[in-house]
N, C-alpha and C positions, 0 to 999 in steps of 0.2 A: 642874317648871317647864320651860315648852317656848321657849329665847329663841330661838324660831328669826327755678426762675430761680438760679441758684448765685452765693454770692459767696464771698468771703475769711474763713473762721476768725473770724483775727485784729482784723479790721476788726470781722465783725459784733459780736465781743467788747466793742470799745471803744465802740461805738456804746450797746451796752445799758444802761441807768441802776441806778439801787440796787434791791434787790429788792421793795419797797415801790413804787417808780416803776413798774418793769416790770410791777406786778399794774395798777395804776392804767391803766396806758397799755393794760396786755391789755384792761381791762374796758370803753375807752371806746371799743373797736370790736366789740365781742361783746356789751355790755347786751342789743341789740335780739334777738338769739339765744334769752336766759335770760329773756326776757319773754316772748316766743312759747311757750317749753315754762311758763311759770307758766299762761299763759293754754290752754293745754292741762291743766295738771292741773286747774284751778278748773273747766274746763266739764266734767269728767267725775266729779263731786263730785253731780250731781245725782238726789235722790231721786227714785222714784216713787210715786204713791199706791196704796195696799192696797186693794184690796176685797173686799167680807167674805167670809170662807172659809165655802163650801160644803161638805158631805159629800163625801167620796172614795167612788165605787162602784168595787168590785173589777174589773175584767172579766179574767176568766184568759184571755183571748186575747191580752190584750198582755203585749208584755217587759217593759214597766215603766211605773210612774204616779209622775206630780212631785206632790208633796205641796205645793212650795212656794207656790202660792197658797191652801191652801187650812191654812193656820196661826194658831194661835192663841197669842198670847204672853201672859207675866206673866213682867216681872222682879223677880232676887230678889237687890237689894242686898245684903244680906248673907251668903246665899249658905247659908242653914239651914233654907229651910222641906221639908217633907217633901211627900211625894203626898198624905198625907188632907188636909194643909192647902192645897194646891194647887187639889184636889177639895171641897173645903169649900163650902158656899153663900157665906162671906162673904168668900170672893176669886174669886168666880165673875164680879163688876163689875171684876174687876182682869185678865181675859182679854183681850184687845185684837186685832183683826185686825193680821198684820204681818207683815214679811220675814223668813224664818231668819237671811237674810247681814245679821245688824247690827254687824260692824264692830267699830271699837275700844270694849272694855268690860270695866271687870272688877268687874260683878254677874255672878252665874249667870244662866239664862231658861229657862225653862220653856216648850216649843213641847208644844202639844196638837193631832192632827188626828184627826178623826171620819171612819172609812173603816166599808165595807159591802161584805159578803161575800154579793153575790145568789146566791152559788151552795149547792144542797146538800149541800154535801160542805167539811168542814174541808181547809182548805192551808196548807201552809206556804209564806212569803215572807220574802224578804229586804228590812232597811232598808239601803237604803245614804244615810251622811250627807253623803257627797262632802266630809270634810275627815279630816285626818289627824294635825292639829298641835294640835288639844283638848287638856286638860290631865286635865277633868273630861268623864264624858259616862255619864248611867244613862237607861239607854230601859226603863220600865213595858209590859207589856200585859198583861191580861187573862187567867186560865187560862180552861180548861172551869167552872167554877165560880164565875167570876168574882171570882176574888182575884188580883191583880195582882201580875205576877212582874218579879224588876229583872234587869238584866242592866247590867255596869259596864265601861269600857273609857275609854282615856287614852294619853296618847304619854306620859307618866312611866311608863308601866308596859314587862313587855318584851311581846314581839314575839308569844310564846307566849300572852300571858292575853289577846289578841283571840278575842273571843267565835267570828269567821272569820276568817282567816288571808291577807288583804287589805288593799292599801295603805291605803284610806282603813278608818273606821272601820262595821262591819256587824253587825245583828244581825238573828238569824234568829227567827222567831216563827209560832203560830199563827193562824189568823183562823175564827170560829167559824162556822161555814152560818146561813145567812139572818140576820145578823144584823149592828147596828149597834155597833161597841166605841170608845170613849175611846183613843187611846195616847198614852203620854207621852214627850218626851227632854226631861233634863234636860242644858243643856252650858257650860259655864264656863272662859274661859280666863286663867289665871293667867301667862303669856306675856306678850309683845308683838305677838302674828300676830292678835290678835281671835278672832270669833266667824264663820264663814262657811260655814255648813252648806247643803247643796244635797240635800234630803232627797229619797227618790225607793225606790219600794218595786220591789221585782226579782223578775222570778223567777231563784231561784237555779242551775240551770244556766244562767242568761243571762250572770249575775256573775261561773260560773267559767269559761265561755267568755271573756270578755273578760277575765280577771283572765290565763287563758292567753297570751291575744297579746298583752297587756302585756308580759308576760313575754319571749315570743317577741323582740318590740320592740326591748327594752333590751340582752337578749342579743347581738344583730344589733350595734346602736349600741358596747356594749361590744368586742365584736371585731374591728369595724370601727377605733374609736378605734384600741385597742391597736396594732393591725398598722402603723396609719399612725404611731405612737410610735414601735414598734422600730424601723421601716425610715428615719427620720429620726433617730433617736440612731444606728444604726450611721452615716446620713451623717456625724452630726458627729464619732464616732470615726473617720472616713474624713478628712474635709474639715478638720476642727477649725475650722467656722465657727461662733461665736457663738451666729450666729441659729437656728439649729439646734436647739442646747440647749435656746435659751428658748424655741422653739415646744413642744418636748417636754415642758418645763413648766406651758407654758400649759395645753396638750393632759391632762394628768396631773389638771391641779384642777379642770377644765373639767368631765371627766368625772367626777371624782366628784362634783363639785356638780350637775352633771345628774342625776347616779344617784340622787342625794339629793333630788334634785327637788322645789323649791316647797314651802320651810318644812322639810324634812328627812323624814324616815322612807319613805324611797322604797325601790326596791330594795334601794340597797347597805345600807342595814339591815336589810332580810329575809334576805340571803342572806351578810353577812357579821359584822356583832356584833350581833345579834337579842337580847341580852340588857343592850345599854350603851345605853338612850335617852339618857342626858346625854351618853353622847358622841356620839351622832348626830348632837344637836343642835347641839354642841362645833364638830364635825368640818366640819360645813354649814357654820354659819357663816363657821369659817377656810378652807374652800374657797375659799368668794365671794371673800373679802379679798388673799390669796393667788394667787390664778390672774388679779385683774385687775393684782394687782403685775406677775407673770411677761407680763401681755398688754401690761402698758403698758409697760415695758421692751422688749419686743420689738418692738413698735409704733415705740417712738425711735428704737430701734437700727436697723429693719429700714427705716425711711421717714427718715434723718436725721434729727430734728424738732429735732432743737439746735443745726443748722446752716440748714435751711429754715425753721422757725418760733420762732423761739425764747421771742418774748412766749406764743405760747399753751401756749407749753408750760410755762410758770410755771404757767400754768390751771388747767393740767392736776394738774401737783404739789400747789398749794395744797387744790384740792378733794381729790384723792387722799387727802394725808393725813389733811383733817381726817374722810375718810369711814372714813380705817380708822382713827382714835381712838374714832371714834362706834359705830366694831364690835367693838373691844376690847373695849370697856365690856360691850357684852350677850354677848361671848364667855363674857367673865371671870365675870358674874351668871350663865350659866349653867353653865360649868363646875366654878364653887364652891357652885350651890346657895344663890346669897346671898337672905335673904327681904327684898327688893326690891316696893317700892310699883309695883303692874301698870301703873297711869298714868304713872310716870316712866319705866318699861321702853317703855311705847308711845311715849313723847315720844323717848327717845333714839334710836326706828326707823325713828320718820316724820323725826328730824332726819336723822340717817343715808342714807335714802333721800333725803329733798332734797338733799343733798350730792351725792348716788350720781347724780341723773340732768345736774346742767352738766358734770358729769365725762364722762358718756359723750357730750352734747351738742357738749362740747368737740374729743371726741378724734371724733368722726364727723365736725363741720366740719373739723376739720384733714385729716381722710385726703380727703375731698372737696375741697376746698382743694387738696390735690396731687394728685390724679386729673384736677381739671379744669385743672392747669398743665401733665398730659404724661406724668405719672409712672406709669413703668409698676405699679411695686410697688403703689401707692396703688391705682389700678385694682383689682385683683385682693383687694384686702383692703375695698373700696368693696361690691365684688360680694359679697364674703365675709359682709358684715354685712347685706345687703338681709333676708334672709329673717330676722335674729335680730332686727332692726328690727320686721320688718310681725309676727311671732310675739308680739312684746313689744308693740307698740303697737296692734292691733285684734281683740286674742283676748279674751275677757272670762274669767277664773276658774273660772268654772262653766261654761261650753261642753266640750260633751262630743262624742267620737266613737267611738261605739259605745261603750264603758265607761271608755277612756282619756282625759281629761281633755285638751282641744282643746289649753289651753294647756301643759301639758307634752309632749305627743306633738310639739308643734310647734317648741316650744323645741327636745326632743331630738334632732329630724331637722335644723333650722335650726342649731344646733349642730355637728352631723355636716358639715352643708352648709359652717360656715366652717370648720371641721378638713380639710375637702377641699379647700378653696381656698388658705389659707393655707399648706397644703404645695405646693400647686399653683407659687407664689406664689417660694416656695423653690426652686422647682426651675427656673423661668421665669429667675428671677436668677442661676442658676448657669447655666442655658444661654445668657442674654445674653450673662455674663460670656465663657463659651467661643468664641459667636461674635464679640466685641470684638477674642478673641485671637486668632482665625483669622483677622480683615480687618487685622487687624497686620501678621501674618504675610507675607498672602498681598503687602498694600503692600509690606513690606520686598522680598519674592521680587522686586516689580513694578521698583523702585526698581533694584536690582541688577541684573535683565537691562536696565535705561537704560543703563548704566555699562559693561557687558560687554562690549562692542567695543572699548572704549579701554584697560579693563584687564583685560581676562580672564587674562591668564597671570599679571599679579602679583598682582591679589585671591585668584585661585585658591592661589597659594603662602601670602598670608599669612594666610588664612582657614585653611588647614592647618597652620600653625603657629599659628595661635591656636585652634584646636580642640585640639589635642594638648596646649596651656598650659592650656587651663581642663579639660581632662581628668586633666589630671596634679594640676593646683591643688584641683579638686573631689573628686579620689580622697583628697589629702593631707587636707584639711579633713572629709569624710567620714571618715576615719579617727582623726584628732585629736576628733573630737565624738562617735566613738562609743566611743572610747577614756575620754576624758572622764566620757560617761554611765555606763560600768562601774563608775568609780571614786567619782564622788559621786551625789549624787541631783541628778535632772531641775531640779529649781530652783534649785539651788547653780549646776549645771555653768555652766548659762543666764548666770548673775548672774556666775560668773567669766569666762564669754567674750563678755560684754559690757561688765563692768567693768573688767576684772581682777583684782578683790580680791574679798573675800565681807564680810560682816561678820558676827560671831558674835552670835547670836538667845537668850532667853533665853524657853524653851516651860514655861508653867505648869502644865500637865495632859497627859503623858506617859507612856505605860507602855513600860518599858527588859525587854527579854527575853534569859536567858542560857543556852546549855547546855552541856553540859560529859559527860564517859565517863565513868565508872566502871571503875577498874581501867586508865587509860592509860599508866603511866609502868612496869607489871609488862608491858604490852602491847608498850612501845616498846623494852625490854631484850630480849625474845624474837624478834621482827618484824622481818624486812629493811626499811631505810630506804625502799629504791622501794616495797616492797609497804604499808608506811603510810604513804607519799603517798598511795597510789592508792586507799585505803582513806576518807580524809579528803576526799580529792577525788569521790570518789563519793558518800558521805554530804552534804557540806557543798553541795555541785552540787545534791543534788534537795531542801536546805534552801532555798537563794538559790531556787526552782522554788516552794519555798512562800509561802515571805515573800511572791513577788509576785504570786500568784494571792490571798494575804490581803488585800493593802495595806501591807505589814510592811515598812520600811527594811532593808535590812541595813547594818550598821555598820561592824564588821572581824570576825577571827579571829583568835584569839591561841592558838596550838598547838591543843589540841584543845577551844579555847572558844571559841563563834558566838555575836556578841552582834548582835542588832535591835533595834530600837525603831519604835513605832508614835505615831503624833501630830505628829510633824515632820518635816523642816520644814515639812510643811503640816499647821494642824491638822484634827483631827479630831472628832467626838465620839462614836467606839465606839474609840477606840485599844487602848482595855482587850481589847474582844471579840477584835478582829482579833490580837494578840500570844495570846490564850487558845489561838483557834482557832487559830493557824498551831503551838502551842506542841503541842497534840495531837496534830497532824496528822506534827509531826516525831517526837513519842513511838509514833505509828502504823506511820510509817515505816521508823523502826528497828526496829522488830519484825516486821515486815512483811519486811524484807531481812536477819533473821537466820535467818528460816527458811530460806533457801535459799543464804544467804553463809557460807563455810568460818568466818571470823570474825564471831564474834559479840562486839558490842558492848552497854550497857547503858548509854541517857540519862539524865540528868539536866534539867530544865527549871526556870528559876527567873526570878520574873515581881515585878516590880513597878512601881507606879504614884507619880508624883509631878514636879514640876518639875525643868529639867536647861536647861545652857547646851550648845549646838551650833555648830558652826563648822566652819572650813579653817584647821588650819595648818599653818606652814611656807612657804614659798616653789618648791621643787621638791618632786616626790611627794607630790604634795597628798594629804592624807586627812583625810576630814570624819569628828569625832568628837563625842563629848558628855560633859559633866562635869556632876557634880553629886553629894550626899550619894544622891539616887536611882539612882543608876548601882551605889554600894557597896552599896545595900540590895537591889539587884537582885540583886548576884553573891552576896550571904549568903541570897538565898534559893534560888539553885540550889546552894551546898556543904551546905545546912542540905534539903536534899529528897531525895528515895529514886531511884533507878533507875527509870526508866518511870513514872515520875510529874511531874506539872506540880505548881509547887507556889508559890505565889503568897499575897504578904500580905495585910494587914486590904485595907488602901488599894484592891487591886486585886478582893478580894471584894466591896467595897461596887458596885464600876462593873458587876461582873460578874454580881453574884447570882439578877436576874431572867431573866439568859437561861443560866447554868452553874451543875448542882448540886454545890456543891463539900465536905467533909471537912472540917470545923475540927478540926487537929491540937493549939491548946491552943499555950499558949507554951511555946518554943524557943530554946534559947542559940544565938545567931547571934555569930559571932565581932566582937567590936569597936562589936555593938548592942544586947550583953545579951540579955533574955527580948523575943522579937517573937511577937506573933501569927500565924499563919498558916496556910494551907490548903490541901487537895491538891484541884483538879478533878476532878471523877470522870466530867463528862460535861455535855452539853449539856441542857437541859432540852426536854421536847416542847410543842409548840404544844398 
């Protein structure tokens, strides 16, 4: 199944009615809008008429022959008749001149074209059907003999059982000297995307020339994207703006729904799960849904709209939502495989798409709307969408350019086009920003040399004593905040020097990690005291080095046991992985530094998952800890595990299993928890 002018906050706040109101009032100044695009889609609904297909003559001198006029159909409601019955005399009155692109259907159809090979010499050619999101699809032709051979191909199937090894669907065949032959495709879609075949015979170095620069294309596009990602997510690790972020999300689903291009099976299914069509399908869909969430948030955040527009931005939300309800649905029928009536699938895509285009109607008047009040952002994101506009709105489906399909090469570069702008966009803002704060500046400077005749000697003094105060003040507070941040974690420290108090948090999905020596207390009898600090200080230092390259908390130490935990206080959902991995890495370590350390030590790790309370207490020497029965069942699983082993319970094998191969050691008397389950790591698993 393929389902592929600024005012006040405040004020404007009071002003807005119930949210029922606010749609009402959005829609009695935008109707005329949503009627222009209705009357735009009903005039592009129009058929044209057929006329009767002629014979196809070969000429090996060209690249390629459209078959498309020259088509003969019989559909097949129910979707069983075979070729002899096809070929039979008594549905030979049931042949009908007609389009391949027929659109929403879910009977099979039978296209039959009559081609002629003037020449004396058998060749081979390629069909190419110009679609790629069939379900169903058998093309007949003729042998030397005249018995008619099938060849079968489908987007259910993988990537490897294409007859050729091309985005849309191709089948190679012979064509007999001097002579007239029948060929058949039979093609059926069980989807929602319909029926839109663009048949067209190739010569086959033509196909894999152009199959090449496709190639070339998306690569270019691909690396282009990327680079412009990393170099704006380090901004936002730089800058920690917002908008950043969500560009970089945007940018992330953008491309893969491009990559996926037009119904799904694009690239990034040739070249990355070639073997998972439903999730392709999966994957397309929630791209779409997803990356316009990440665009329209960006879009609010990056142009105000909750401050400047606020009625249309109910618009906005209202259609949003109900277009990703409309897209859940065909996520969910096709990621479960559900056998789903074709006609309710096609209803809930043309509904979905009717939601899908006031939504983008909406959000292109409002960025226009603020381009033409002065805005600069708007601007620059006005420009950004021209090209995905004219790509979306005057390319037709079946337009081709050289072999790459008009409208996705267009998409893909118009795409490109506003990934370049809207970083553009970003960076225009940050250097506004800069220059607002340089004519600050330079005014203050202005202001000051006004003043400096009458006070130059005493500004001079107290401007030097207030530089030396906030020098002194910003060292003390830099130092209290970094002090801070050592001792609890980033979101505690935050919440206590802003609150002053914290409130203790109760995390239901936690994994608590503990490790501990082997042989410590025969170690501590024998050992100069400075030389086992410094011995623990070295070990536990390049531990706190792992935890944070994992994402791992640390906790506290308690003599020679380091407890972390993963999952809070922000959660997570790989908490398990990040405590596995950082738990190896320290079992790696210590063996790693006993080959070359006079003393040699032997870990312990002990790992388990489950809910815990976290908090600050106390009042002076704050230390942020965690309670809970998962905290005891952590530490019984590092006294209950071996040296150099990670050893971790059911709980924390069930999170872990798919990506760590781990040793079910069988139950284990854990002190105070009886027989527990549990297991030793052995290692990661390979891709």
């Amino acid at each position: 199944m393929n389902l592929s002018g600024s005012r006040d906050d405040t004020a404007v706040c009071r002003r807005i009615p119930a949210p029922w109101s606010r749609l009402r009032d959005a829609f009695t100044g935008f109707w005329p809008v949503l009627c222009v695009v209705w009357l735009c889609v009903l005039a592009t609904t129009q058929a044209s008429a057929q006329a009767v297909p002629e014979p196809v003559r070969i000429d090996p001198a060209l690249d390629h022959i459209d078959l498309s006029a020259s088509t003969w159909l019989l559909e097949d409601p129910e979707g069983k008749m075979t070729l002899e019955e096809v070929r039979s005399a008594s549905n030979a009155s049931r042949l009908k001149p007609g389009s391949p692109r027929i659109g929403f259907s879910a009977s099979a159809h039978w296209l039959r074209f009559t081609v002629v090979n003037p020449s004396a010499q058998t060749k081979v050619w390629w069909l190419d059907t110009g679609d790629r999101t069939l379900q169903e699809l058998d093309f007949f032709v003729p042998d030397q003999r005249g018995v008619y051979q099938r060849q079968s191909a489908g987007s259910a199937r993988p990537f490897a059982d294409r007859p050729v090894p091309t985005a849309s669907f191709v089948f190679p065949f012979e064509l007999p000297a001097v002579q007239a032959v029948d060929i058949f495709l039979r093609v059926r879609s069980t989807g929602y995307l319909g029926v839109l075949v663009s048949p067209m015979i190739w010569q086959p170095e033509v196909i894999q020339a152009r199959e090449r620069a496709d190639k070339t294309q998306w690569l270019l596009y691909l690396g282009m994207a990327l680079a412009m990602g990393a170099f704006n997510l380090l901004l936002y690790f730089s800058i920690r703006d917002v908008n950043y972020l969500l560009y970089v999300m945007s940018l992330l689903f953008i491309v893969w729904g491009t990559s996926s291009s037009l119904g799904g099976f694009g690239s990034a299914y040739e070249y990355f799960w070639p073997s998972s069509p439903v999730f392709e399908q999966t994957a397309w869909m929630a791209s779409i849904a997803v990356s316009s969430f990440f665009s329209l948030l960006f879009i609010v955040r990056f142009l105000e709209l909750r401050r400047r527009v606020p009625r249309l931005l109910v618009i906005l939300i209202w259609f949003f939502v109900l277009f990703v309800l409309f897209e859940f649905v065909l996520i969910i029928a096709t990621g479960l495989q559900l056998s789903v009536s074709v006609r309710l699938l096609q209803w809930v895509y043309v509904i979905q798409v009717v939601l899908y285009l006031p939504y983008i109607v909406a959000t292109i008047y409002a960025i226009l709307k603020l381009a033409w009040s002065g805005m600069r952002q708007a601007k620059f994101i006005a420009i950004a969408w021209m090209p995905l506009i004219v790509a979306a709105g005057t390319v037709g489906p079946g337009s081709k350019v050289g072999g790459l399909s008009l409208s996705g090469a267009l998409l893909m570069w118009a795409s490109a086009f506003e990934l370049i702008m809207m970083s553009l966009a970003l960076a225009d803002r940050f250097n506004q920003a800069r220059l607002e704060k340089a004519q600050a500046q330079a005014a203050l400077v202005e202001s000051l040399q006004k003043s400096e005749h009458e006070l130059e000697g005493k500004v001079a003094q107290r401007t030097q004593e207030l530089q030396q105060e906030q020098t002194r003040t910003k060292a003390l507070l830099d130092k209290n905040q970094d002090l801070l941040h050592n001792m609890l974690p980033v979101e505690i420290a935050e919440e206590l020097s802003s609150t002053g108090s914290t409130k203790p948090a109760r995390h239901e999905s936690a994994t608590i990690l503990f490790t501990d020596f082997s042989g410590f207390t025969q170690a501590v009898s024998t050992m100069p005291a400075d030389r086992m600090v410094a011995e623990l200080n070295d070990i536990f230092a390049a531990f706190d080095d792992i935890t944070d390259e994992c994402g791992v908390e640390k906790i506290k130490t308690i003599g020679d046991a380091y407890m972390a935990a993963a999952g809070l206080p922000k959660p997570c959902a790989d908490h398990a992985q990040r405590c596995v991995r950082a738990g190896l890495r320290m079992v790696d370590f210590v063996e790693q530094r006993n080959k070359r350390a006079p003393f040699k030590w032997q870990v312990r790790v002990g790992i388990h998952s489950g809910p815990v309370v976290a908090g600050v207490v106390g009042k002076r020497k704050y230390a942020f800890d965690i309670w809970g029965d998962s905290v005891n069942v952590a530490s019984r699983m590092e006294s209950s595990g071996e040296a150099g082993r990670v050893n971790v319970s059911a709980y924390t094998y069930d999170l872990i299993q798919n990506d760590y191969a781990c040793e079910y050691r069988g139950k284990v008397d854990a002190k105070g928890k009886g027989s527990v389950d549990m297991y030793f790591v052995t290692g990661a698993r390979s891709s």
